[in-house]
LOPAGU-671154 format. One line per field, with one value per residue (C-alpha): y, x, z; residue in three letters; residue number from 1. Coordinates in Angstrom, 2 decimals. Layout:
Y <- [Y, ...]
X <- [X, ...]
Z <- [Z, ...]
resn <- [ALA, ...]
resi <- [NUM, ...]
//
This chain:
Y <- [-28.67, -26.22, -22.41, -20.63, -17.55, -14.74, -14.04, -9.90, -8.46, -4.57, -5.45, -5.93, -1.95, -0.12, 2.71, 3.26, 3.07, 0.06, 1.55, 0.23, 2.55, 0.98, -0.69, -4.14, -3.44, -2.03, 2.03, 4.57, 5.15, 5.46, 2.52, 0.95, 3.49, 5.08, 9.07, 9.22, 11.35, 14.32, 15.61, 13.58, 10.72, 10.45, 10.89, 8.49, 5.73, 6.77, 5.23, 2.14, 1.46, 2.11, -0.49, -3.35, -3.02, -3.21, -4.75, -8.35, -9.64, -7.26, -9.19, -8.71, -5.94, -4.16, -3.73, -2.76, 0.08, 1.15, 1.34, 3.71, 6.14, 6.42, 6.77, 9.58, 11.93, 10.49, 13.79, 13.29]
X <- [7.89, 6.14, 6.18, 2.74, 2.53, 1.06, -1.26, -1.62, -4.59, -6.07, -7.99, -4.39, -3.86, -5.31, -4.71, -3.58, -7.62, -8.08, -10.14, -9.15, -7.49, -7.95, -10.81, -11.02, -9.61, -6.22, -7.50, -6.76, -10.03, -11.02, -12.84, -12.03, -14.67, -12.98, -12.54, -13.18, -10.66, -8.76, -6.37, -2.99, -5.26, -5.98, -1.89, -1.27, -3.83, -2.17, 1.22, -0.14, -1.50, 1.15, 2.75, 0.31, 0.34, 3.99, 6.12, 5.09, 7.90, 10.62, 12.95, 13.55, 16.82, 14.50, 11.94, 14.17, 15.67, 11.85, 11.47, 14.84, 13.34, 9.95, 12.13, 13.82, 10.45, 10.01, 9.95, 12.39]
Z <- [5.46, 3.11, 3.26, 2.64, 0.78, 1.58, -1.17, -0.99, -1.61, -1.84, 1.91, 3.68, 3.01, 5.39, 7.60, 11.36, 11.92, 10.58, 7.27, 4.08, 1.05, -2.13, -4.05, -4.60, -7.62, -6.16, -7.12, -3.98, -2.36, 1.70, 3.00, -0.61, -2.33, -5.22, -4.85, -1.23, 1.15, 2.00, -0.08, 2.01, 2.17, -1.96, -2.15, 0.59, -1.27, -4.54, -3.15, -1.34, -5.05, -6.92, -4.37, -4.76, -8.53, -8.68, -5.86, -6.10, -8.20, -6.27, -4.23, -0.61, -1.38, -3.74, -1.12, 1.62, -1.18, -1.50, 2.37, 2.56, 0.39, 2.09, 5.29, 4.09, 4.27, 7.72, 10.19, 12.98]
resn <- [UNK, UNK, UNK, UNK, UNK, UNK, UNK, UNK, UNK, UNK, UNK, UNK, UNK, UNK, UNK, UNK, UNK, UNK, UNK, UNK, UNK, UNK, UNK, UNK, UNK, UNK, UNK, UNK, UNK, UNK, UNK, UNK, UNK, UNK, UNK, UNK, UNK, UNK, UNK, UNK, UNK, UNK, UNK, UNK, UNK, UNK, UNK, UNK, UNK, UNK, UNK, UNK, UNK, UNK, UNK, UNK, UNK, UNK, UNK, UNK, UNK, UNK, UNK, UNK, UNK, UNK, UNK, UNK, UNK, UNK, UNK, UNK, UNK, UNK, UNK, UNK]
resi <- [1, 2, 3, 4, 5, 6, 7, 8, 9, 10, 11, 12, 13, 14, 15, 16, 17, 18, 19, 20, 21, 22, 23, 24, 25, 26, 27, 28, 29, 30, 31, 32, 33, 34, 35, 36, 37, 38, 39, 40, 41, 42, 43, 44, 45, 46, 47, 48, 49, 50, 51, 52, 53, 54, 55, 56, 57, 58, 59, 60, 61, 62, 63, 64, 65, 66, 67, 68, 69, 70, 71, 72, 73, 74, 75, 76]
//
């Protein structure tokens, strides 16, 4: 039996409303229009880029390291 991969794209990130945050290009932008959003949003789409442009060759540990440091700004 053979696995399929996932092939990620910039349209799987998007927020808890559905809207996308980067281009089609992979740049931060609200409803994937460059240099759209509020101040925490243009940070927020900064990150989700910097994620698709570097975490496809990590390995599962590496991403689970990643996840533990976004946790730690997590309010309880």
């Amino acid at each position: 039996m053979q696995r399929l991969q996932l092939v990620i794209s910039p349209a799987h990130f998007v927020d808890r409303f559905g809207r996308r945050v980067l281009t089609n290009a992979g740049q931060p932008g609200m409803d994937g229009k460059e240099g759209v959003g509020s101040t925490t949003e243009e940070q927020r789409n900064r990150v989700a880029a910097a994620i698709y442009a570097n975490c496809e060759h990590l390995d599962n540990a590496q991403l689970d390291e990643i996840v533990a440091w976004v946790r730690l700004y997590r309010k309880k």
